[in-house]
N, C-alpha and C positions, 0 to 999 in steps of 0.2 A: 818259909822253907818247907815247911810241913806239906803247904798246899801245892808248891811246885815238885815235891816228889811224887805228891797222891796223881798229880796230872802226866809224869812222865808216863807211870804206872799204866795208868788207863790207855794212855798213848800206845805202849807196851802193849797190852792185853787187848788193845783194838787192832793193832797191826797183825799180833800175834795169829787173832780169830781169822784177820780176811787170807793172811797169807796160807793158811791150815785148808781155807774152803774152796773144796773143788767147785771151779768156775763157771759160769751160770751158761748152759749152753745156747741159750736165745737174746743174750746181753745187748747184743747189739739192733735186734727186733724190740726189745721192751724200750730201749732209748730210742729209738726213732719213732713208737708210736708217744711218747712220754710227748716227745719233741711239737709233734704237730696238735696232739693234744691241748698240750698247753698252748700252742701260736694259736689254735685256734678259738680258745675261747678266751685267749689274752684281745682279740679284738672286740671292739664295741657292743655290747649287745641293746638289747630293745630299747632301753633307759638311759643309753649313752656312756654307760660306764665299763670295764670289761668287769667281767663274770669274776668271783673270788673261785681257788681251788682250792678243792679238800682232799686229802687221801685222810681216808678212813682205811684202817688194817682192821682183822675181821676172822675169828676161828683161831685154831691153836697152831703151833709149832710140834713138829717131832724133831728128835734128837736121835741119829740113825747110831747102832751099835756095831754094824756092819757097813761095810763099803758098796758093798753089792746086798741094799738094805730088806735082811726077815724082817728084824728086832728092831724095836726104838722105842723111844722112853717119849710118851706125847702129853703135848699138856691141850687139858680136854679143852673146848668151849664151841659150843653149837654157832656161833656167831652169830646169834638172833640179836644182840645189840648193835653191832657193827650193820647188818643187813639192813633192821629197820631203821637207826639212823642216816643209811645211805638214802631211803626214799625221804626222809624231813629236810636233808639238806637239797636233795633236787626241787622238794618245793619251795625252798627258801631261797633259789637263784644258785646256785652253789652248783658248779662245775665237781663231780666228783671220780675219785681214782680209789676204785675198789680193789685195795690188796687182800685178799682172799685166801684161806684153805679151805685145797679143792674137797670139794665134797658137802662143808659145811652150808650155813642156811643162806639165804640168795635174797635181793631186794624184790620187792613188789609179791613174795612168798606167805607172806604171811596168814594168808585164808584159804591158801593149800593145804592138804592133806598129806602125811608125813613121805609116800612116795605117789608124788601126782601125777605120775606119767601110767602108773597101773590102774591105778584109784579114780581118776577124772575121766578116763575114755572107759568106750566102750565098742564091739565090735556091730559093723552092721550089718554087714554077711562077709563072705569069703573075701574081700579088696578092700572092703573102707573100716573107717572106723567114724567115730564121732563125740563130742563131749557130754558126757552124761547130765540131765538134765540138770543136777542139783549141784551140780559146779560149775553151769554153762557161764554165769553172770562173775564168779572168783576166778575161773581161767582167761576168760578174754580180760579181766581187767589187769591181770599181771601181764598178758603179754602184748595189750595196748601200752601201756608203761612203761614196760621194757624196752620196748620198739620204739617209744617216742624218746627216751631217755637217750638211748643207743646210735638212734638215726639222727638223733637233731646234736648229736657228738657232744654230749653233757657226761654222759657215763663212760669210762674204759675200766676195764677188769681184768686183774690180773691177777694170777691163779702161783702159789706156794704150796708146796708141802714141809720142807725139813728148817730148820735153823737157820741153814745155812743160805738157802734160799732168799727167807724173808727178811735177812739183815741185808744182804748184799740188792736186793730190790727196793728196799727202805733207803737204802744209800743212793741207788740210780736216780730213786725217786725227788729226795730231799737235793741232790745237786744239779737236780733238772730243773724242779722250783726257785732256786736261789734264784732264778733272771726275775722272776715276780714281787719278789720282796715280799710287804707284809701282806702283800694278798694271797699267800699259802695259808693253808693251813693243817695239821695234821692231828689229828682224831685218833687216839692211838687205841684200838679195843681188843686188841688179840692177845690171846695168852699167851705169851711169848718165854719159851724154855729159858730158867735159868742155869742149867750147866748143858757140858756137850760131850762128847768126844773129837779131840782134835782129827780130825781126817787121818792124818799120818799114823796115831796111832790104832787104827783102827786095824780090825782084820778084813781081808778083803770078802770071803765068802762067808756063811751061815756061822755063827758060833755053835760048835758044837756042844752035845748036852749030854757027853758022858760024865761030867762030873757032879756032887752034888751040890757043888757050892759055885756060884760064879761071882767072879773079882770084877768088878768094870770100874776104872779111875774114870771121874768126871772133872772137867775143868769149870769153872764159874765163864758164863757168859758175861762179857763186859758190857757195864752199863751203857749201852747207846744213845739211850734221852739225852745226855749232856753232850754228845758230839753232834747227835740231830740239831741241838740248838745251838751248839756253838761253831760249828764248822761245816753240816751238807746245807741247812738251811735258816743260817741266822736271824732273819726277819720273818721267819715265819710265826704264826701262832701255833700252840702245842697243847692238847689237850691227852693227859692217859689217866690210867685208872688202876687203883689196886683193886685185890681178890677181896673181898669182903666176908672173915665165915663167921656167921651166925652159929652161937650154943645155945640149944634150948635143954635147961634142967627139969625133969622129971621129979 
């Protein structure tokens, strides 16, 4: 009894979440590249077998406090785990779906300089530019990579910022997979917000800050791993990860 209530629950608190999130204004662009994505590397590849898919999810979640978002409460992570395991599963044969926060760290990155697009060029009179010598050998090789990865349709990416966002694309995602069965598989590495504000209640412009104290109720994000695996993509493999903190006593 116990477990069929904790499940109505969750049932409850998952409904509750998608009905509250305002709707994803490109839903039907991310499902049709999801779509050809997957048909296309669900056919044959070199070795005769089709390709396994991964989405790896990658950087943090914000939690908007506003409708028309100043404020939000973010949960930090660079994605340099997500990023660079995106490049080990491309060399491992692996078909991969980079769910992403925008802005966070990018595959084939990793021997870039913290902003590369300043840092790696340089001017060489008034029209051109050119790659400065002592990056020429780390920029062509991310964006050989990139290009091979992209062009030969192993990689697609797809860009999140809020909560709301990365559950409802996590959802497109895992019920797009379901046709593949246990050749999904999901790499879970994003910091993913645990509470939110439901949409509805939110205010729609800037909170104002005449007061000193601000009240903001949060709601608990419901646990999604258990519906990823049991209802967008049952046969898939699933891999996440807890925050690890390290105390060091003095």
């Amino acid at each position: 009894m116990d477990t069929e209530n904790r499940t109505e629950t969750l049932e409850a608190q998952v409904k509750a979440f998608f009905d509250s999130a305002p709707p994803l204004h490109n839903s039907h662009e991310i499902t049709q590249k999801l779509n050809q994505f997957i048909q296309r590397n669900s056919s044959s590849s070199e070795n005769g077998e089709a390709r396994r898919i991964v989405c790896v999810t990658s950087g943090g979640t914000t939690a908007p406090l506003e409708q028309r978002c100043v404020r939000y409460v973010d949960n930090f992570s660079s994605g340099h785990r997500g990023a660079t395991s995106t490049e080990y599963f491309l060399k491992a044969g692996y078909a991969v779906i980079f769910l992403y926060r925008r802005g966070s760290f990018q595959p084939f990155c990793r021997s870039l300089p913290e902003d590369p697009l300043l840092e790696c060029f340089e001017p060489t009179n008034d029209l051109n530019i050119q790659v400065r010598k002592d990056y020429s050998k780390a920029v062509k090789s991310a964006i050989v990579d990139h290009h091979i990865a992209v062009a030969g349709g192993h990689l697609l990416k797809l860009p999140f910022s809020t909560i709301f966002e990365y559950l409802q694309m996590l959802q497109i995602i895992g019920t797009s997979t379901r046709c593949i069965g246990p050749r999904a598989m999901f790499y879970l590495a994003a910091a993913v917000s645990d509470y939110y504000v439901p949409w509805k209640d939110m205010v729609e412009h800037k909170i104002q800050s005449g007061s000193h104290l601000l009240d903001v109720k949060l709601v608990q994000v419901p646990k999604m791993l258990s519906v990823l695996r049991k209802d967008w993509a049952p046969l898939a493999f699933c891999v996440s990860f807890k925050v690890l903190m390290v105390f060091v006593r003095h």
